[in-house]
C-alpha positions in Angstrom: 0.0 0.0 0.0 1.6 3.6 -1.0 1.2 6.1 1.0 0.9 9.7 -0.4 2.5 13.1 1.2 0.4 15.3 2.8 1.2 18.8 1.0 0.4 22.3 1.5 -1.3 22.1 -2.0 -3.1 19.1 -1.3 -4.7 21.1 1.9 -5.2 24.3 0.2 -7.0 22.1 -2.5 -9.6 20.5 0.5 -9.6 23.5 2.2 -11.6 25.2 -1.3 -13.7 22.2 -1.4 -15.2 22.1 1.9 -15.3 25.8 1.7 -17.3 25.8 -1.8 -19.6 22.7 -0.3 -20.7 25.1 2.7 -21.0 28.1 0.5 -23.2 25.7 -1.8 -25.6 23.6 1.6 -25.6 26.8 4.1 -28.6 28.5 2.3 -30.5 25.4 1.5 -30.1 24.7 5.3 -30.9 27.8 6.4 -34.4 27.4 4.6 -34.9 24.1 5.8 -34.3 25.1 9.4 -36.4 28.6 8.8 -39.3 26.2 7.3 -40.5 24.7 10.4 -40.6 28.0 12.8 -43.1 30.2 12.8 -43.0 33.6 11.3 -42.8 35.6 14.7 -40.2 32.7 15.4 -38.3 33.2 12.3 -38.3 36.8 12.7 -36.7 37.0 16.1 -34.6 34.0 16.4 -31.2 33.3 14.4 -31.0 31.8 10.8 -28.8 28.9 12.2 -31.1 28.3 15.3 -33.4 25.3 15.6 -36.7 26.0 16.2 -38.6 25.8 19.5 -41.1 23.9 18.0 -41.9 22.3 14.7 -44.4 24.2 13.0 -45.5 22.3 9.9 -48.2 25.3 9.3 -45.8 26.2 6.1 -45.8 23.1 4.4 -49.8 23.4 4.6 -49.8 26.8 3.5 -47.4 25.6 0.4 -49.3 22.4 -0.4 -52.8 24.2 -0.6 -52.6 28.2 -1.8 -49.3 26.8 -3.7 -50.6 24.3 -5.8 -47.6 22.1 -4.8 -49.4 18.3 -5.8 -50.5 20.4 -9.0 -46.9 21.3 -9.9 -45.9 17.7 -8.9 -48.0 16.0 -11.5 -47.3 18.6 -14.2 -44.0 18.0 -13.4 -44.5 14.1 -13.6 -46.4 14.4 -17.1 -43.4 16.5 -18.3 -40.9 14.3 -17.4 -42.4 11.0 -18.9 -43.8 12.6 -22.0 -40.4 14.4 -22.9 -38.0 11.3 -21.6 -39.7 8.7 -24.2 -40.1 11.2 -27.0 -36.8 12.2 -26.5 -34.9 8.6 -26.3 -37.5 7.6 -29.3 -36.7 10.7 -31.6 -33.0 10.8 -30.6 -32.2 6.8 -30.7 -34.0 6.8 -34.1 -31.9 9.4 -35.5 -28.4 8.3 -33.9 -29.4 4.9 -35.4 -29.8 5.9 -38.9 -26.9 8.6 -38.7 -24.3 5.7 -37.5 -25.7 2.8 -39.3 -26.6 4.2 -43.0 -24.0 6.4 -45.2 -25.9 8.8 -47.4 -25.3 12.3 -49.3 -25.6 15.0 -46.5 -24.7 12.6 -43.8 -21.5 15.2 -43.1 -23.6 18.2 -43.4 -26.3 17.2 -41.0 -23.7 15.9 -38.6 -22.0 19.0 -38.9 -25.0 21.3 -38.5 -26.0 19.1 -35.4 -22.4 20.4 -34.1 -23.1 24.1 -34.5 -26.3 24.0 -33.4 -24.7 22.5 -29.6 -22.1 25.2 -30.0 -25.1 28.3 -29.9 -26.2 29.4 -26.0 -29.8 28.7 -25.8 -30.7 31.9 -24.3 -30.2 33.3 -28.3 -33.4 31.7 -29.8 -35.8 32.5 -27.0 -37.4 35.1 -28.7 -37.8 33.2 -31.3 -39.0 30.1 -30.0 -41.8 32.1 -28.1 -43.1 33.1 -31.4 -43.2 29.7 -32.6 -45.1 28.4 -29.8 -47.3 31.3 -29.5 -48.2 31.0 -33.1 -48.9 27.1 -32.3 -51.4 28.3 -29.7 -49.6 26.4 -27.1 -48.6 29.4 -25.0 -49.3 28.7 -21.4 -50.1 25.5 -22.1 -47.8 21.7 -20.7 -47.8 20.5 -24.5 -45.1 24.1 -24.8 -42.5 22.7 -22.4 -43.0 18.7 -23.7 -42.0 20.6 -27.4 -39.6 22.7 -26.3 -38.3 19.5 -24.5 -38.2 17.4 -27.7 -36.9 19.9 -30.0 -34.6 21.7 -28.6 -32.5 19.3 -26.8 -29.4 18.3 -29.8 -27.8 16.7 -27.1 -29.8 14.0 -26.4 -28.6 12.8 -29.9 
């Protein structure tokens, strides 16, 4: 069994990373904490401090004026309809691109690159116009489309 040398580097480098993992888990915990006080509670006791007494009156107040089950089936549809339309679409094409040589094989290919090179943030005006013209705006079919079309690296 080797054993390595502890160096200054080696420190300095886990010294960043458990830095950068508090940075990323202190506000995440902060809410979590701040999530079962209540709001006089929250107010007038410290971020960090546990609560007195568990107070579940939030999650109540998110599950019913928030539509939270709402979002979580929305969410569900989303998922399943854009996973099997994408893994269809994008296993049909891969299939045909690697198994079949044909004319603009290299210029679809190469087009596919670009297209994964360009920020998505460029098109959104675009794209709204599209689906607003569709009629889907403001409607679950939008994000399923915009999940199936958009996504070149799936292929």
């Amino acid at each position: 069994m080797r054993k390595e040398k502890i160096t200054f580097g080696k420190c300095l480098q886990y010294l960043i990373l458990v830095v950068g993992a508090i940075v990323a888990l202190l506000p995440i915990l902060v809410v979590f904490i701040g999530s079962f006080k209540s709001n006089s509670e929250f107010l007038s006791s410290g971020v960090l401090s546990l609560p007195k007494k568990l107070d579940f009156s939030n999650y109540k107040t998110a599950f019913i004026n928030g539509q939270m089950l709402l979002g979580f089936k929305n969410t569900l549809i989303i998922f399943v309809a854009s996973m099997v339309g994408k893994l269809t679409l994008a296993s049909m094409f891969a299939y045909v691109m690697s198994r079949f040589d044909f004319k603009l094989k290299k210029v679809i290919l190469g087009l596919f690159m670009i297209a994964m090179l360009i920020p998505g943030i460029t098109s959104q005006v675009a794209t709204f116009q599209i689906i607003n013209s569709l009629g889907l705006f403001n409607s679950i079919w939008a994000v399923i489309l915009l999940n199936l079309g958009t996504d070149v690296i799936s292929v």
